[in-house]
C-alpha positions as CSV (number, residue, x, y, z in Angstrom):
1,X,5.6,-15.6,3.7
2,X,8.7,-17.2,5.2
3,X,10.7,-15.7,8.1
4,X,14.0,-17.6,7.5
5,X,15.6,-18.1,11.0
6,X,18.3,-20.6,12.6
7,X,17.8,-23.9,12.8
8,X,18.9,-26.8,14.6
9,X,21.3,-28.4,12.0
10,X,24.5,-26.3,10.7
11,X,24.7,-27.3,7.0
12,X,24.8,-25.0,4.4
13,X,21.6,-23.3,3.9
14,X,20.3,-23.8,0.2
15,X,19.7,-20.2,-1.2
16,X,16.5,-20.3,-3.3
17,X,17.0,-16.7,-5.3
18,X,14.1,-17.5,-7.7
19,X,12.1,-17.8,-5.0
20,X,12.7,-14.7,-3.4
21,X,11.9,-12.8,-6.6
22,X,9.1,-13.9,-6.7
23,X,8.2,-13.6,-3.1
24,X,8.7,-9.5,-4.0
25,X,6.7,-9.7,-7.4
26,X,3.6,-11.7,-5.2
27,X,4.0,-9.1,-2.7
28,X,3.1,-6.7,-5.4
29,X,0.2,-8.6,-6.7
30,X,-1.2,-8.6,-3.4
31,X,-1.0,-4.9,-2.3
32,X,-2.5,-4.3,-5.7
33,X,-5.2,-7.0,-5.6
34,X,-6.3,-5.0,-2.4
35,X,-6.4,-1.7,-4.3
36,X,-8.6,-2.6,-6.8
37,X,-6.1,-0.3,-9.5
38,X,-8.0,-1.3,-12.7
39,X,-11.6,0.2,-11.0
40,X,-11.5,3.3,-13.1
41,X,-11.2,1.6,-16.0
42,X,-12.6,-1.8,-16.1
43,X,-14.2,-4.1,-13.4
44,X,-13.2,-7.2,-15.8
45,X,-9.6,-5.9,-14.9
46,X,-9.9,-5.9,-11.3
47,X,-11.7,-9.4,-11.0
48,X,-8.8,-11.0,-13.4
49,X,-6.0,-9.8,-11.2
50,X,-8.1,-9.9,-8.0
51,X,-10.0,-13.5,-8.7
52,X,-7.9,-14.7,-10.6
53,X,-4.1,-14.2,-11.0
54,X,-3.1,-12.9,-7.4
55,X,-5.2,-16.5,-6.1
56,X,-1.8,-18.2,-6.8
57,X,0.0,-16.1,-4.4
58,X,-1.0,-17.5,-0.4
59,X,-0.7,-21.2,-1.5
60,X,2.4,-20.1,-3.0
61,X,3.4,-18.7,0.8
62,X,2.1,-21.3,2.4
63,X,4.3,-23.9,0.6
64,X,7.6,-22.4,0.2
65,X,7.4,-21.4,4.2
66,X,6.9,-25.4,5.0
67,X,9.2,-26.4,2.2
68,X,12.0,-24.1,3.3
69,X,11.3,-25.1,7.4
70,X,11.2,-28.5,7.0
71,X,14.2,-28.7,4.6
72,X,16.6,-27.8,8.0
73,X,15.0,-31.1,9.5
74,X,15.3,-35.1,9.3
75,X,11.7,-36.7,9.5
76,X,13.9,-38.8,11.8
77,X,14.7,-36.2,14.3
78,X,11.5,-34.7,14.9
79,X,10.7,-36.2,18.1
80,X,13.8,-34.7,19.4
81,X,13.7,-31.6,21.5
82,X,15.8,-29.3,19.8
83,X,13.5,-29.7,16.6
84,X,10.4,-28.7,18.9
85,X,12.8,-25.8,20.1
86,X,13.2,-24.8,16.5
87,X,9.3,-25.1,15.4
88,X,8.7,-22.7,18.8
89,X,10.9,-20.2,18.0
90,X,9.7,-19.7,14.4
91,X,5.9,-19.6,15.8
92,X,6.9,-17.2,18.3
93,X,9.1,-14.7,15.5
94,X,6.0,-15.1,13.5
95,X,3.8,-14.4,16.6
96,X,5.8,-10.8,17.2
97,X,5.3,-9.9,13.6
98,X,1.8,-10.4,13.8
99,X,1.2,-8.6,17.1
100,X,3.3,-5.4,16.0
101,X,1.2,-5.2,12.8
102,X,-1.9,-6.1,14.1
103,X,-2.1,-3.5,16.8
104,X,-0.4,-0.8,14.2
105,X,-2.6,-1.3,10.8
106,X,-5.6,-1.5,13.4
107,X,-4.8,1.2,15.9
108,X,-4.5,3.5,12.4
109,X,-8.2,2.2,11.0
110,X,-9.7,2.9,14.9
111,X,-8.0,6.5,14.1
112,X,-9.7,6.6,10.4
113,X,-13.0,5.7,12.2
114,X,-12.8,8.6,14.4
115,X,-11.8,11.5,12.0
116,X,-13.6,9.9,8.6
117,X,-16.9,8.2,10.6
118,X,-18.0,5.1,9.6
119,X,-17.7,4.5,5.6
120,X,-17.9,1.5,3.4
121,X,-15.3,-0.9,4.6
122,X,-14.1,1.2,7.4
123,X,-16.6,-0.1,10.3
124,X,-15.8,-3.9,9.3
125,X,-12.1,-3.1,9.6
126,X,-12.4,-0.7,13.1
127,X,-14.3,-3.2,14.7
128,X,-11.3,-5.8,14.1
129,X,-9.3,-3.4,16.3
130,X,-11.6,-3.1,18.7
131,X,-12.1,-7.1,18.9
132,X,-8.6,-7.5,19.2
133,X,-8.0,-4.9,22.1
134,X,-10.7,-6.3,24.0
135,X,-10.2,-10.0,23.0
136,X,-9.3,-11.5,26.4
137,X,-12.3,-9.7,27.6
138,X,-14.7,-10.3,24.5
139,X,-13.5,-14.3,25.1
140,X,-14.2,-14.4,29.3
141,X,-17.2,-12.0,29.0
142,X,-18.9,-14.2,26.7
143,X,-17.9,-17.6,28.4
144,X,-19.1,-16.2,31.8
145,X,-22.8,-15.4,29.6
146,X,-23.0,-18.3,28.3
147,X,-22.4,-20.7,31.7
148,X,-24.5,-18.1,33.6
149,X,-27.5,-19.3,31.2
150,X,-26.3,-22.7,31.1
151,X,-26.7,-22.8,35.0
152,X,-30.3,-20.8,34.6
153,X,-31.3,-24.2,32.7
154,X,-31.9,-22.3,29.6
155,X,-28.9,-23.0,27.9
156,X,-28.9,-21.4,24.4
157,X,-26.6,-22.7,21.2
158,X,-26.9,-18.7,20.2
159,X,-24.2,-18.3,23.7
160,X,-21.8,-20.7,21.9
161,X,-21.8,-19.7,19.2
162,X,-21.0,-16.0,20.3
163,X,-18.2,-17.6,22.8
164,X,-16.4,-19.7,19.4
165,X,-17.4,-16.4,17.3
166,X,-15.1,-14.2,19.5
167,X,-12.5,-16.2,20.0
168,X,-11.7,-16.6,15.8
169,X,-13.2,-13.3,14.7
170,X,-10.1,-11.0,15.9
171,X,-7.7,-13.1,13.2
172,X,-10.0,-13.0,10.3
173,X,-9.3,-9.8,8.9
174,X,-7.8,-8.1,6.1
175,X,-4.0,-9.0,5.4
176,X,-2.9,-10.5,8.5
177,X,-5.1,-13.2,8.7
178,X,-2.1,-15.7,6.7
179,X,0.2,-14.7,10.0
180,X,-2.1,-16.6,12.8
181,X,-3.1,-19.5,9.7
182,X,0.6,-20.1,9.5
183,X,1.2,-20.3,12.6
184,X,-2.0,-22.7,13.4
185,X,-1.3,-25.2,10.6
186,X,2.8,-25.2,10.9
187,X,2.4,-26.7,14.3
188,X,-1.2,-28.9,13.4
189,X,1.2,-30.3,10.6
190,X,4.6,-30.5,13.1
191,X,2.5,-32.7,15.2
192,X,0.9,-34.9,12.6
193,X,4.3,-35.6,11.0
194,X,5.5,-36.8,14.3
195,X,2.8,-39.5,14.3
196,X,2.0,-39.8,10.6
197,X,4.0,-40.7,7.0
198,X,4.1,-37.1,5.1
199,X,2.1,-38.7,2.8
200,X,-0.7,-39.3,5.4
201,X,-0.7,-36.1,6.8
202,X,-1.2,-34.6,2.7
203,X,-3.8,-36.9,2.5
204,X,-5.6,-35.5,5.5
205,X,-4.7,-32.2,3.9
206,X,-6.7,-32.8,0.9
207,X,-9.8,-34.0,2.6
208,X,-9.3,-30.8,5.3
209,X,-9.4,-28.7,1.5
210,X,-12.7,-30.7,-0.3
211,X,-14.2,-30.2,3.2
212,X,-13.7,-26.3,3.5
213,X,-14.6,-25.9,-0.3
214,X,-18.2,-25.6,0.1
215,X,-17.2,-22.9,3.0
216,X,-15.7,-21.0,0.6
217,X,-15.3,-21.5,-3.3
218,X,-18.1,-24.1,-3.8
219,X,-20.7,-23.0,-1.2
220,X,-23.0,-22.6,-3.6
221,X,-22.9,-26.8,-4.5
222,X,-24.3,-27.0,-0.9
223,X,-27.7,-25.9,-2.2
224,X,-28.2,-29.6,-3.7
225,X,-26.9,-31.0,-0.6
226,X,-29.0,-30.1,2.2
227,X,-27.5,-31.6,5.2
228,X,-24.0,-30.4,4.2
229,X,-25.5,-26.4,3.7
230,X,-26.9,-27.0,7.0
231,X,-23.9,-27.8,8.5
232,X,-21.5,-25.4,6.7
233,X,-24.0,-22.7,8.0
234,X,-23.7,-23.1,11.5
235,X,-20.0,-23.2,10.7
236,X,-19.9,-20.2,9.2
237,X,-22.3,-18.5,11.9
238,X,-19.2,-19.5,14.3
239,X,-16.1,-19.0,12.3
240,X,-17.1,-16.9,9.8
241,X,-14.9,-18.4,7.1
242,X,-12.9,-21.9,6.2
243,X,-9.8,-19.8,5.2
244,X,-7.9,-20.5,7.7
245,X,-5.3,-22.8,9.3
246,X,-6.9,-26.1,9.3
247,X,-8.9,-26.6,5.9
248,X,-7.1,-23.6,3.9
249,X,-3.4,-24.0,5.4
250,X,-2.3,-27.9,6.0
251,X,-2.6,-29.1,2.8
252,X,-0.2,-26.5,1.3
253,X,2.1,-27.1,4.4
254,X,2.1,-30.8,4.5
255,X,2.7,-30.6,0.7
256,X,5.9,-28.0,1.5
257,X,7.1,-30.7,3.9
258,X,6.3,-34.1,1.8
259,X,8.7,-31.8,-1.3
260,X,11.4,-30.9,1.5
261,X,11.8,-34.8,2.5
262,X,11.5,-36.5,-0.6
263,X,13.3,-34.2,-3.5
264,X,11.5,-34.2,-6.7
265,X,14.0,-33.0,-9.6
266,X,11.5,-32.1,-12.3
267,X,13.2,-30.4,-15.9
268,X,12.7,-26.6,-15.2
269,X,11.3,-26.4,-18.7
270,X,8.3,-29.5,-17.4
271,X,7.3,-28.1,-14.6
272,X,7.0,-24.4,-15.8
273,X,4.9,-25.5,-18.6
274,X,2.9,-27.4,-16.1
275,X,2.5,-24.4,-13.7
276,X,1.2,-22.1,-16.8
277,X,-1.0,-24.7,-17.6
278,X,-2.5,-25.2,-14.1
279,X,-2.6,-21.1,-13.7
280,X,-4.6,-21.0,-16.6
281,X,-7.0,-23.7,-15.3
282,X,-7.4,-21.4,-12.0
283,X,-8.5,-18.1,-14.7
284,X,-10.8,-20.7,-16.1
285,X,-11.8,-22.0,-12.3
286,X,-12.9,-18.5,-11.6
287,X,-14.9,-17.5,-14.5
288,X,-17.1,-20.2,-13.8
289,X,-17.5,-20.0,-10.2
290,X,-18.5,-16.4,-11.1
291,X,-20.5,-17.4,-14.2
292,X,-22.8,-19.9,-12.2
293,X,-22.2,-18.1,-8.6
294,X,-21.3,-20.9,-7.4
295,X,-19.1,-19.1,-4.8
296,X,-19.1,-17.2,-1.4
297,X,-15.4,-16.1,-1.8
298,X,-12.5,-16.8,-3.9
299,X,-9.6,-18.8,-2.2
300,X,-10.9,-22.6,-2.5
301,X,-9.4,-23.1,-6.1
302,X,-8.5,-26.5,-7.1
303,X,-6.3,-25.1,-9.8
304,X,-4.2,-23.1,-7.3
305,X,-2.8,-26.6,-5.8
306,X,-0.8,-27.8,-9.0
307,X,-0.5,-24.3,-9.9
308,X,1.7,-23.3,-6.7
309,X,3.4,-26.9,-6.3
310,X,5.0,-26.7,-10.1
311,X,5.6,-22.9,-9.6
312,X,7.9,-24.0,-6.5
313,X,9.6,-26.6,-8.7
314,X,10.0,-24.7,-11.5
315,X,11.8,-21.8,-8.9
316,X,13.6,-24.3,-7.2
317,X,15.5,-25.7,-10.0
318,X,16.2,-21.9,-11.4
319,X,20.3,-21.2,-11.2
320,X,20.6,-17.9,-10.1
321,X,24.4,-16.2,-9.1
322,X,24.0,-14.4,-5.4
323,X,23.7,-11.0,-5.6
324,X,22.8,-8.8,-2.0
325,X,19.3,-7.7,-4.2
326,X,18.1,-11.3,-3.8
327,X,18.4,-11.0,-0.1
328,X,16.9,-7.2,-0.4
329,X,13.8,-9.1,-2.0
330,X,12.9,-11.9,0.2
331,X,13.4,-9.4,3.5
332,X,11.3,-6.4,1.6
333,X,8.8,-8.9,0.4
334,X,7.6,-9.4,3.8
335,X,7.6,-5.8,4.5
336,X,5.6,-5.0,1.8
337,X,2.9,-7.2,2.5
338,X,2.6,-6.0,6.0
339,X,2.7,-2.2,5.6
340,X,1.0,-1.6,2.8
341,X,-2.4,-1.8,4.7
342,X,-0.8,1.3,6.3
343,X,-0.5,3.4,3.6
344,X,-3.7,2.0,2.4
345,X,-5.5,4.5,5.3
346,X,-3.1,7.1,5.9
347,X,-2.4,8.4,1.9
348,X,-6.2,8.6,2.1
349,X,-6.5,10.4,5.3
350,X,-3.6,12.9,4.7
351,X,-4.4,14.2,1.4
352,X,-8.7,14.4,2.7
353,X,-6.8,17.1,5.3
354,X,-4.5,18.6,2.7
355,X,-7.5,18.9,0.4
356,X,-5.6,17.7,-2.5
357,X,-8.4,14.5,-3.0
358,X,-8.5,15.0,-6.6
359,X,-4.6,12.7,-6.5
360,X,-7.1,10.0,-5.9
361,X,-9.0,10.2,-8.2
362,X,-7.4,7.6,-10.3
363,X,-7.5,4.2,-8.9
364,X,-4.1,3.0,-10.9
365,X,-2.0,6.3,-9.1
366,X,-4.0,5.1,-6.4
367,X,-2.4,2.1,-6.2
368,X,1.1,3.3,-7.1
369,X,1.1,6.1,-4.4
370,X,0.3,2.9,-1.9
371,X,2.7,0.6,-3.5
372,X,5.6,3.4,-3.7
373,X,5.3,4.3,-0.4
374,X,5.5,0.5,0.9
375,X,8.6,-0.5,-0.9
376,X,10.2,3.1,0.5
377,X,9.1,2.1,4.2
378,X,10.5,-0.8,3.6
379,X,13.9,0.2,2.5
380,X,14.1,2.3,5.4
381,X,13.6,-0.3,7.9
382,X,15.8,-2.7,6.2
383,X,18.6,0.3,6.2
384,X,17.8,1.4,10.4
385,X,18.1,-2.0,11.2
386,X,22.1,-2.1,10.4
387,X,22.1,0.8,13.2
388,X,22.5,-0.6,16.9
389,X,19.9,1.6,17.9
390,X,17.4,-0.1,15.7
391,X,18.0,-3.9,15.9
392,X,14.5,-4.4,17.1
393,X,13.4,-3.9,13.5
394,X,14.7,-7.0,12.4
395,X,11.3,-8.5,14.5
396,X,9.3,-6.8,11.5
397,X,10.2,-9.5,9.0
């Protein structure tokens, strides 16, 4: 999600209200595609929204965050230093975000763990916390192993394997793991479009996509390709997942930066047609990775490419007057998608030790309690941060 910021060039900064609607209405999909709110009703309900609609939603992120960066540079002036002042400073805004969340969603799960025990979900999630308290640790503890044996003369691939596995494990998790994949392949693609035409570096990103698909999506195509399951297995024994910043991120990115530099003015009435179109092709993409289980997990979608480039064209071109909700939205939106894994353990927790557990009953008020109480933490950050007092907020989003 895009943390707009000052740039290096002092023209007028293009206001993009469409977009920030529907930056709020994706942040919505998302908390509810993590609360599974049709499950006591239907699970054909929750794999539609879950699979299926809210898929849209990161390479939506992904490539409105490039688009809207690279739209405050020339391709000619990034070799200049004030450019590379201007990519650092949005890593490092993103960086604090992800830190302050990180150590606050997973300092509350290490708390769940303690008072609930371990329950489905919960000891994936604590051990997160506990990787990324103890990651510089984790990281030299399991280098030192691994050239200890390598000195013995029994080197091991199991010790590298362990030393790669901890140093990517701590960013995989839940929510937060678009934070450290933005961050990764903004600067991969920064660099590559100092050396490279846009177009080369969207290239790369497509081959960097067909080659993490069998990670992901498509693993189960690997089965008639031996050499390549052998190879994505060991991958995924080190890195767990291709959803990342290299094969999941660049090609969205580079695709946000190729749109920024070479304007594409497609009739609003085209290229929403072509972005219903395309969404429905990623519902269809679904059901049959589901139908023939083909997949491992549910982000490589073909579909979701077209789908998210003509949704940012069709947004783009949308005339909207200014209004201070617009700006409400695209600050909120980031909020939102942060917190919610908050209230996500704490509703829980609190109304286990009011005894009260039958208000959860419901999967659907489920979700709305979760979603309710993220949109009102969010309003009140976005009000405390006017005070002097509270300034620092404004790091949240």
């Amino acid at each position: 999600m895009e943390v707009q910021q000052s740039t290096p060039t002092k023209s007028p900064r293009i206001q993009y209200y469409a977009v920030d609607i529907a930056k709020f209405v994706f942040a919505f999909i998302v908390v509810a595609a993590h609360m599974y709110p049709f499950g006591s009703f239907t699970t054909a309900g929750d794999f539609l929204l879950i699979q299926g609609i809210a898929r849209v939603v990161v390479p939506f992120f992904f490539l409105t965050s490039a688009f809207l960066f690279f739209s405050r540079m020339q391709p000619d002036k990034l070799k200049e230093d004030q450019s590379v002042r201007s990519l650092w400073r949005y890593v490092e805004r993103i960086g604090i975000m992800y830190f302050f969340w990180t150590l606050l969603i997973n300092g509350l799960l290490a708390l769940g763990y303690f008072i609930h025990g371990v329950k489905a979900g919960v000891f994936q999630l604590t051990r997160s916390f506990f990787l990324a308290a103890a990651y510089p640790f984790l990281v030299t503890s399991t280098g030192r192993t691994s050239f200890t044996i390598w000195r013995q003369g029994s080197w091991d691939f199991s010790g590298i394997k362990d030393f790669l596995y901890h140093i990517i494990q701590p960013f995989n998790q839940y929510h937060l793991w678009y934070f450290p994949a933005l961050m990764l392949g903004m600067v991969l693609v920064y660099f590559l479009l100092k050396r490279f035409r846009p177009i080369w570096v969207v290239i790369l990103g497509v081959f960097l996509f067909f080659l993490g698909s069998p990670g992901d999506a498509y693993y189960g195509i690997t089965a008639y390709v031996p050499i390549v399951r052998v190879w994505m297995n060991q991958y995924i024994s080190m890195f767990y997942t291709t959803r990342n910043g290299v094969f999941f991120a660049t090609l969205f990115l580079a695709i946000g930066a190729w749109l920024a530099w070479n304007p594409i003015k497609v009739r609003p009435k085209i290229s929403k047609t072509i972005f219903w179109l395309a969404f429905a092709g990623m519902l269809i993409e679904s059901q049959i990775l589901r139908h023939f289980q083909i997949q491992r997990d549910y982000n490589f979608y073909f579909f979701s490419i077209p789908a998210a480039i003509f949704l940012l064209l069709w947004l783009k071109e949308v005339s909207l007057k200014p209004r201070p909700i617009y700006q409400w939205f695209r600050e909120a939106s980031i909020i939102v998608y942060c917190s919610h894994g908050i209230f996500v353990i704490m509703i829980p927790a609190v109304v286990t030790l009011m005894n009260v557990t039958g208000f959860l009953s419901n999967s659907l008020l489920k979700f709305i309690y979760v979603y309710g109480f993220s949109v009102g933490f969010a309003a009140l950050v976005l009000w405390l941060e006017k005070k002097p007092k509270f300034q620092w907020l404004r790091y949240l989003h």
